[in-house]
C-alpha positions as CSV (number, residue, x, y, z in Angstrom):
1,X,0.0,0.0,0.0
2,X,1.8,3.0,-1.1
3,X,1.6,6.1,2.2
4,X,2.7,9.0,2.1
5,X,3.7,10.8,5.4
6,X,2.8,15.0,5.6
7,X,3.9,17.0,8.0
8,X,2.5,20.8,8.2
9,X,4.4,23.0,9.8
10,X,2.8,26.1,12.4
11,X,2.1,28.8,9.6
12,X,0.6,26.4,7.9
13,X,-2.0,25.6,10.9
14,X,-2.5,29.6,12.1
15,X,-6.2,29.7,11.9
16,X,-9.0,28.0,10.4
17,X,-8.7,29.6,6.9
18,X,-5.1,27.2,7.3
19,X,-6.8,24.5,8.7
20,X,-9.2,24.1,5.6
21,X,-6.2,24.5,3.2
22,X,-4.7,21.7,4.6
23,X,-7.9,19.3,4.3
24,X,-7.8,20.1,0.5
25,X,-4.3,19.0,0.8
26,X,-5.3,15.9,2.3
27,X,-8.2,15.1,0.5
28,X,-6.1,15.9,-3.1
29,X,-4.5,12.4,-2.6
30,X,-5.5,9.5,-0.9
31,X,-1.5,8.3,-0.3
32,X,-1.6,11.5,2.2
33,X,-2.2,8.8,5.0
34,X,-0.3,10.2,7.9
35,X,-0.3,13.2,8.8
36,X,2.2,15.4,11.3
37,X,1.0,18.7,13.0
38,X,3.0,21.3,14.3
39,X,1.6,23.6,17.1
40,X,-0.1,27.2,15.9
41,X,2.3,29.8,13.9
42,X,1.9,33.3,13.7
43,X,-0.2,34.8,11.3
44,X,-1.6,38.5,10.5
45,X,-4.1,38.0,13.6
46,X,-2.0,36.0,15.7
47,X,1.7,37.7,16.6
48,X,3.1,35.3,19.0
49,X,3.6,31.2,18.3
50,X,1.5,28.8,20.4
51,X,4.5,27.4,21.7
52,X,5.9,30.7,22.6
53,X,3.1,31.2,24.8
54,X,3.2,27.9,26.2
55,X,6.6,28.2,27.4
56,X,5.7,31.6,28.9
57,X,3.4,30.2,30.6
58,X,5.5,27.4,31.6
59,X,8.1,30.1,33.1
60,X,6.0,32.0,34.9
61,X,4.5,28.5,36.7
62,X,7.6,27.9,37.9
63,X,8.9,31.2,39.1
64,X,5.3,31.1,41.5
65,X,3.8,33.6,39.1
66,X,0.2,34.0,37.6
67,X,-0.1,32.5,33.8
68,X,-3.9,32.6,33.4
69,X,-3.5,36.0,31.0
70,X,-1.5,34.4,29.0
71,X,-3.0,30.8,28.7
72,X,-6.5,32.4,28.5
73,X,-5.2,33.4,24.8
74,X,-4.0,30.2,24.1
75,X,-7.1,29.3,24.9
76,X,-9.6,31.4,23.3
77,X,-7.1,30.7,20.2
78,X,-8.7,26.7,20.2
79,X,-11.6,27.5,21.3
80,X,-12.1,30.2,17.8
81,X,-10.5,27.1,15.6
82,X,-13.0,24.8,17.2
83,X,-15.7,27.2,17.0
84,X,-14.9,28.3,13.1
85,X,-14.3,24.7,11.4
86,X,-17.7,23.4,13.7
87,X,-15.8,20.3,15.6
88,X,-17.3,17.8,17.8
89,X,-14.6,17.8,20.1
90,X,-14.9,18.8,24.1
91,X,-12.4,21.6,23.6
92,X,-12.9,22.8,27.4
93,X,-11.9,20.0,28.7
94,X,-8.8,19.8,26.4
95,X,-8.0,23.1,27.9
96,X,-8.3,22.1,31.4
97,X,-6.4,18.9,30.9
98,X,-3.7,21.1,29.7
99,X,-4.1,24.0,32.2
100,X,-3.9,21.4,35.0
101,X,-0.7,19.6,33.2
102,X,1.4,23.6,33.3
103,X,0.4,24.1,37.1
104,X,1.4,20.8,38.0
105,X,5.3,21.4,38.0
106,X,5.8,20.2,34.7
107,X,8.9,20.7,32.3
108,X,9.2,23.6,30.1
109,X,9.9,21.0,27.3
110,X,6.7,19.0,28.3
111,X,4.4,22.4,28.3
112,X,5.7,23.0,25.0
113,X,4.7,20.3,23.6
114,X,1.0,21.0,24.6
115,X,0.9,23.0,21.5
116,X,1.0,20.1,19.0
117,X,-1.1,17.8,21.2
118,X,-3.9,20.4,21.2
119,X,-3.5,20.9,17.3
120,X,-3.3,17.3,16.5
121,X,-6.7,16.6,18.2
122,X,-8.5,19.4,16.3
123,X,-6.6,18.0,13.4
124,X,-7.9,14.5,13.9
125,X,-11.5,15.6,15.1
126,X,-11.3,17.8,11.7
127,X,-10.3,15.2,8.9
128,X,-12.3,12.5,10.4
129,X,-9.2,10.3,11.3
130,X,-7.8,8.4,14.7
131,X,-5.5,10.3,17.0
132,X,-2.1,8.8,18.0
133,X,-0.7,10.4,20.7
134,X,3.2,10.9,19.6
135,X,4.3,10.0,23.7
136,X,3.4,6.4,22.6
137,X,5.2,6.0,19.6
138,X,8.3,7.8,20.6
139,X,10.6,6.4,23.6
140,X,13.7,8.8,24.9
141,X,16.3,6.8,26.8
142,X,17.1,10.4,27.9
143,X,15.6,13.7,28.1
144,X,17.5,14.0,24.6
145,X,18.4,10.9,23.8
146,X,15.9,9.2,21.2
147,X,15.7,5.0,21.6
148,X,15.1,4.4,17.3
149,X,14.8,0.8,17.8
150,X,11.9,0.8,19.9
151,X,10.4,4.0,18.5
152,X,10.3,1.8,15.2
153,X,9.2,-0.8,16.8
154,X,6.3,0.9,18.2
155,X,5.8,3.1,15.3
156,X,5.1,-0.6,12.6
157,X,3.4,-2.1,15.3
158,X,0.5,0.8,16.9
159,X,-0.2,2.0,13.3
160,X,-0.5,-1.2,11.1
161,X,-4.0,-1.4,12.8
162,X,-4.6,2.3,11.0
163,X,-5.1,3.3,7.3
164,X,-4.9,6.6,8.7
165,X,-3.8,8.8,11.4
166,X,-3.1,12.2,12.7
167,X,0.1,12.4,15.0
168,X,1.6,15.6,16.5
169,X,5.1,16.3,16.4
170,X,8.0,17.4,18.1
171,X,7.9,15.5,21.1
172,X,7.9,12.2,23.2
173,X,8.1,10.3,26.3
174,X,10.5,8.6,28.7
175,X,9.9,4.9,29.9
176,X,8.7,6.9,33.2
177,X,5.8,8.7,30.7
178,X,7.6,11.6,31.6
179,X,7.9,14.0,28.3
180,X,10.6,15.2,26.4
181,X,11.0,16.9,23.2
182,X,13.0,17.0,20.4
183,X,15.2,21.0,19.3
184,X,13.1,23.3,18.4
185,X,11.7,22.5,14.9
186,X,11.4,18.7,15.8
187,X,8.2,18.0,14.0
188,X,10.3,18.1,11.0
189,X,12.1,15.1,12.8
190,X,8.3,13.7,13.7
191,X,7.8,13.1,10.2
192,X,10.7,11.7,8.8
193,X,10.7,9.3,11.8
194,X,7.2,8.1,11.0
195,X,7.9,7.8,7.3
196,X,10.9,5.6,7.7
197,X,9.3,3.6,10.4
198,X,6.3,3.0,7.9
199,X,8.7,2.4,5.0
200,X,6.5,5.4,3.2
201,X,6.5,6.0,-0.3
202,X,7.0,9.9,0.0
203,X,7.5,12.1,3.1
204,X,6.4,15.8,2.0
205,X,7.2,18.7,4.2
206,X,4.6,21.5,3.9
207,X,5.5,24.6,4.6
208,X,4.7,28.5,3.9
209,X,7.4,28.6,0.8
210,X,7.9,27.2,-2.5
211,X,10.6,24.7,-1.4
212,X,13.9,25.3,-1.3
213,X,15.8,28.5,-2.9
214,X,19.3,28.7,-4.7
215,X,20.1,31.4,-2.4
216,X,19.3,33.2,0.8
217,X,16.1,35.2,-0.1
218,X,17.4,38.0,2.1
219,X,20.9,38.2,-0.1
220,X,19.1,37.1,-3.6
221,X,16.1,38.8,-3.5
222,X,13.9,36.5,-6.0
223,X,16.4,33.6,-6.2
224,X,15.2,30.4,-8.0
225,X,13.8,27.7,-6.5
226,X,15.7,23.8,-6.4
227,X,13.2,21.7,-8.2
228,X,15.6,18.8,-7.7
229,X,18.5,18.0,-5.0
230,X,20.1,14.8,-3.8
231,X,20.7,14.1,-0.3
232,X,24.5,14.9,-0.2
233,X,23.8,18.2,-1.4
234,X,21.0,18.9,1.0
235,X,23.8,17.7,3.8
236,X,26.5,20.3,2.5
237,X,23.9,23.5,2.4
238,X,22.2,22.9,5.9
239,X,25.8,22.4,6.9
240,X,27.0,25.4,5.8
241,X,23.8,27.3,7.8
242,X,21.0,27.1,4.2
243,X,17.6,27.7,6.2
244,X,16.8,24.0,5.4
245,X,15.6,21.1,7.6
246,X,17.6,20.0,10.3
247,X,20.3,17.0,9.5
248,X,18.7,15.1,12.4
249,X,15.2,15.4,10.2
250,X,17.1,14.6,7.0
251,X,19.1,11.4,8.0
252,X,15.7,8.6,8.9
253,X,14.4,9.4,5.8
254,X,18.3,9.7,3.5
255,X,19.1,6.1,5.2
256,X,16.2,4.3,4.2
257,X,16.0,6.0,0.6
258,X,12.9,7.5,1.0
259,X,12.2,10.8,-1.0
260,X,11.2,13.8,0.8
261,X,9.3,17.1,-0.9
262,X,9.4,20.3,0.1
263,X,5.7,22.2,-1.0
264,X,3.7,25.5,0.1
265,X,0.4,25.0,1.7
266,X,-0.5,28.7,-0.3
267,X,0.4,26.8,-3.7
268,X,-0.2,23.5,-3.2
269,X,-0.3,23.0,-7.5
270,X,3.9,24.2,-6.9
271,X,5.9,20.3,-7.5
272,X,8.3,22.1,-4.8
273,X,12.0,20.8,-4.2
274,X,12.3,17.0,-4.4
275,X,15.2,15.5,-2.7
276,X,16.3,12.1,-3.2
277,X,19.6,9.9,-3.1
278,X,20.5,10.2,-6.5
279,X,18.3,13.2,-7.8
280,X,17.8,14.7,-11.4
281,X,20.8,16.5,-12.4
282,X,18.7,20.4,-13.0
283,X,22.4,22.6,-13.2
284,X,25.9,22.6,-12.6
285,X,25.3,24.5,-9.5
286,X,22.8,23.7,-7.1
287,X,22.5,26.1,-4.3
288,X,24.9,28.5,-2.5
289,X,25.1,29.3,0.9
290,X,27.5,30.9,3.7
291,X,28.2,30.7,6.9
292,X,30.1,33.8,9.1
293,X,31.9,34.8,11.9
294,X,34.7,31.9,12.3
295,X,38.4,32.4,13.0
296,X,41.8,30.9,11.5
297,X,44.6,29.8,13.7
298,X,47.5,29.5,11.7
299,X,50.7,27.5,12.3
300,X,53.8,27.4,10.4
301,X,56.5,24.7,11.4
302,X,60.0,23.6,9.0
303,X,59.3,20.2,8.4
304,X,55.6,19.5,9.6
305,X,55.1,16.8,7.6
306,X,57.7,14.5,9.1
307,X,56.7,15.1,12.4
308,X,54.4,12.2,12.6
309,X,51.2,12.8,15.0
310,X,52.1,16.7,14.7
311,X,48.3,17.0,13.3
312,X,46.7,14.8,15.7
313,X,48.3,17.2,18.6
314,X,47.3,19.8,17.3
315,X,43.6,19.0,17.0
316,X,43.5,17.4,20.2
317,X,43.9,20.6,21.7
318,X,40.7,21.9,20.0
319,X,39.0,18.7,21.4
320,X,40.1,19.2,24.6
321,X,38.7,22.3,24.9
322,X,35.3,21.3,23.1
323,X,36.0,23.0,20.2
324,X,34.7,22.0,17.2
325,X,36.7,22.5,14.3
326,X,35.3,23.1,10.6
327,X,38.3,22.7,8.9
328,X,42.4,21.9,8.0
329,X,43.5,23.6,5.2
330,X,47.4,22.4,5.0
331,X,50.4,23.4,2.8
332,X,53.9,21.5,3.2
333,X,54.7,23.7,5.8
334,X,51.6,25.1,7.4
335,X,48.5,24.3,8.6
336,X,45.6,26.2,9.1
337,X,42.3,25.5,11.7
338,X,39.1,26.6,11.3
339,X,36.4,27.5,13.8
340,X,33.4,28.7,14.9
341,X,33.9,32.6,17.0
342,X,30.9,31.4,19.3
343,X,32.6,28.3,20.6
344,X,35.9,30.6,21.5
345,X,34.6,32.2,23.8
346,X,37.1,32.1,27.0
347,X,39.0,29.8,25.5
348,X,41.1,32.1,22.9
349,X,44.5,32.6,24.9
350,X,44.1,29.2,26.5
351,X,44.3,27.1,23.2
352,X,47.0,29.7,21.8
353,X,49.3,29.0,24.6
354,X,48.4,25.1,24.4
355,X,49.1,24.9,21.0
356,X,52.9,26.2,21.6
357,X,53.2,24.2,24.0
358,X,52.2,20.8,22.6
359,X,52.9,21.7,19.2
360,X,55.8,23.8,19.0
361,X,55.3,25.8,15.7
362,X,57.8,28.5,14.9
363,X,54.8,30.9,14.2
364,X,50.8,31.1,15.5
365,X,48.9,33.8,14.5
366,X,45.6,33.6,14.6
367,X,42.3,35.9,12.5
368,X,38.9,36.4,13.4
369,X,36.1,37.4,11.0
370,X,36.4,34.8,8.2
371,X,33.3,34.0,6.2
372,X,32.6,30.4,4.5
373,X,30.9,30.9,1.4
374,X,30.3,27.1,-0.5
375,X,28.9,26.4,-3.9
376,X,27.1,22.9,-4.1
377,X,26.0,20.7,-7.1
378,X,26.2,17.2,-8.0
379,X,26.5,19.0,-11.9
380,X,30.3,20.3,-10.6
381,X,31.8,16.4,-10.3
382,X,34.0,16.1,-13.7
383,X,32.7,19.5,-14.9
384,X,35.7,21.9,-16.2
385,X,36.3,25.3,-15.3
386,X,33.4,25.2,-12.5
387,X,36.5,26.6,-9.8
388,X,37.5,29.1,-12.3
389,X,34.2,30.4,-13.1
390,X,34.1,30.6,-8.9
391,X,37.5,32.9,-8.6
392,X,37.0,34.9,-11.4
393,X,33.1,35.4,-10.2
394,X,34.8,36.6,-6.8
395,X,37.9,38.5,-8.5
396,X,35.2,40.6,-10.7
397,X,33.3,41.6,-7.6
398,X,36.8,42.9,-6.0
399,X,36.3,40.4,-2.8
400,X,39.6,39.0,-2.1
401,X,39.7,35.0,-1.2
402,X,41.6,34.1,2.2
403,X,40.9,30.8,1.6
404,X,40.0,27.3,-1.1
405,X,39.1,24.2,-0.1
406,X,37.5,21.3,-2.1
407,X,36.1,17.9,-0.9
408,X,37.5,14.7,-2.4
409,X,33.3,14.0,-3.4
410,X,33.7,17.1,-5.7
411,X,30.4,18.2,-4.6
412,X,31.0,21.5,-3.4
413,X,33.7,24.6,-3.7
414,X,34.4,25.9,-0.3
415,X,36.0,29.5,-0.3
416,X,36.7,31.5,2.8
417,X,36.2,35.2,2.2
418,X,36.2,38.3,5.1
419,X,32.7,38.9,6.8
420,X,31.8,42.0,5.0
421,X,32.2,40.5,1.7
422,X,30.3,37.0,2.2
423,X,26.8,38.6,1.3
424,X,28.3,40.2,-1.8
425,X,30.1,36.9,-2.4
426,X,27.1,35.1,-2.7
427,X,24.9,37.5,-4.8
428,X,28.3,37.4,-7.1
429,X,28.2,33.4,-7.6
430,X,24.3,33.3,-7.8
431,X,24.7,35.8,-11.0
432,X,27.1,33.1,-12.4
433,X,25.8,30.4,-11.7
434,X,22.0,30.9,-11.9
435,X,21.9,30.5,-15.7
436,X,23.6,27.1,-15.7
């Protein structure tokens, strides 16, 4: 039986108006068996996020304050939906059940989640379908910790007995039944869960945009949309800081070779971006994206290379200090590291003076405000003059390059340029590249 898993994300659930879009959806294909629901966006009538105010309320609860103001709007917010789309379910006493769960000590995490509980019901109660209750498919061994083997487990065995079935997302439950969530945006992760579990045909990600861009909207102002990407690709631009889903959302679903489509509930006739393993090859260059604010340590030594373990010293010291590093650019007598500013904080004359000591270069410098710009596209493997096209792009728009780097995969063109420059970097490279 082919199934495909949807997941809607908050704007696409702000009112009724949203609500009803989303039936159509539904109803469009009868595959669209499963669906995911994130709690209440924002919208022109609504300016705060349902979990928002649920965590609001949540503090205030357990700093002894009063949170009935704000929970009365979360609130009256169900009670409209309810009262708008005409639904049979006992929405007071969902409210109370909820109200009673925020006063009774409970986690921020766990009020949160209240959000997409609520929504699923009225979801459920609206398309007709059974309401699974995500703390019994999903089983934390931690507080962040996800146990995948009995989540599937549960997951093939609770909804086999379902053709259909509404399940909200981001969060589940401990062996205790105490609940936990996943980050913040974890009904992406919801979804792809479920549709690997179910061994889905499709997993489709519905969102307010028309998938995924080539560029950052707010550098590329009308930048084309991806109609196709592969996996890898997908990995290398969230990497690199593309507003795209989460790798922890991407990996159930890239394991098992199951395709995932990114589509606007506000043009649902739009194909949106399809990812897959292999893809359809749609351009040399697939999307560009960058990433700012790191800093280059430096280290010259005569002789490096024979100095065996020289390399593993010297990242040690980065790991010892929970550093995370990005990057090694070498020469025969230098090496460079690459990391994030916001995981130096503190630590800056600490690992400077560990790295002499341990390493023993004959010169460390070290420069902030360094910029990783990287062009991605399965069309670049075997392609000629792609890195040319890349410098000279850069050269004509007077931004100098402090740095190259290119993976062995020969997916993507890394190229580390100063902060001030990366946005004009990128609008440079999408004028190339957008034609191709």
């Amino acid at each position: 039986m082919e199934r495909i898993v949807c997941k809607f994300g908050g704007s696409s659930l702000a009112g009724a108006q949203e609500f009803k879009r989303v039936k159509e959806i539904v109803k469009a294909d009868p595959r669209r068996r499963v669906v995911v629901v994130s709690a209440p966006g924002k919208s022109k009538e609504e300016p705060f996020k349902v979990t928002d105010m649920l965590l609001m309320c949540a503090q205030l609860a357990s700093a002894g304050f009063r949170y009935d103001e704000i929970f009365e709007q979360i609130a009256n917010r169900f009670r409209s939906l309810c009262l708008e789309l005409e639904l049979s379910l006992d929405i007071e006493k969902l409210i109370d059940e909820v109200n009673q769960h925020i006063s009774s000590g409970a986690s921020a995490a766990s009020c949160a989640s209240r959000g997409e509980y609520m929504c699923a019901q009225l979801m459920a109660d609206y398309l007709g379908w059974p309401f699974i209750d995500a703390a019994d498919l999903f089983l934390f061994s931690s507080e962040t910790e996800l146990n995948e083997e009995e989540t599937y487990r549960r997951i093939k065995e609770r909804l086999s007995s379902f053709e259909k079935a509404v399940v909200p997302g981001f969060y589940g439950a401990m062996s205790d039944g105490t609940l936990t969530t996943f980050r913040r945006g974890g009904s992406d992760i919801t979804g792809s869960l479920l549709a690997a579990g179910l061994e889905a045909t499709l997993y489709e990600n519905w969102t307010d945009v028309p998938g995924l861009l080539m560029a950052d909207p707010k550098i590329v102002k009308d930048a084309k949309p991806m109609r196709y990407m592969t996996y890898p690709e997908l990995r290398e631009l969230s990497y690199m800081g593309a507003k795209v889903l989460q790798e922890d959302a991407v990996f159930p679903i890239s394991k098992t070779g199951i395709p995932l489509q990114i589509r606007s509930t506000l043009l649902p006739e739009d194909p949106g971006t399809l990812i897959s393993e292999n893809g359809v090859q749609s351009g040399v260059v697939t999307g560009i994206a960058v990433k700012k604010n790191f800093r280059v340590f430096t280290l010259e030594k005569t002789k490096m290379r024979e100095d065996k373990g020289f390399l593993r010293k010297l990242l040690s010291v980065f790991e010892s200090n929970r550093v995370t590093v990005e990057g090694t650019p070498t020469g025969i007598d230098s090496v460079s590291v690459i990391v994030s500013e916001e995981q130096l904080t503190g630590k800056l004359d600490k690992i400077m003076e560990e790295v002499r000591m341990y390493c023993h270069p004959q010169r460390l410098t070290t420069q902030p405000g360094l910029a990783l710009v990287v062009v991605v596209g399965k069309g670049m493997i075997r392609k000629k003059g792609v890195a040319a096209k890349v410098f000279t792009s850069l050269a004509n728009a007077d931004i100098n390059i402090r740095m190259i780097s290119q993976g062995s995969s020969e997916l993507s063109i890394l190229v580390g340029v100063e902060n001030e420059d990366a946005d004009s970097a990128v609008a440079a490279l999408y004028e190339t590249f957008k034609g191709e």
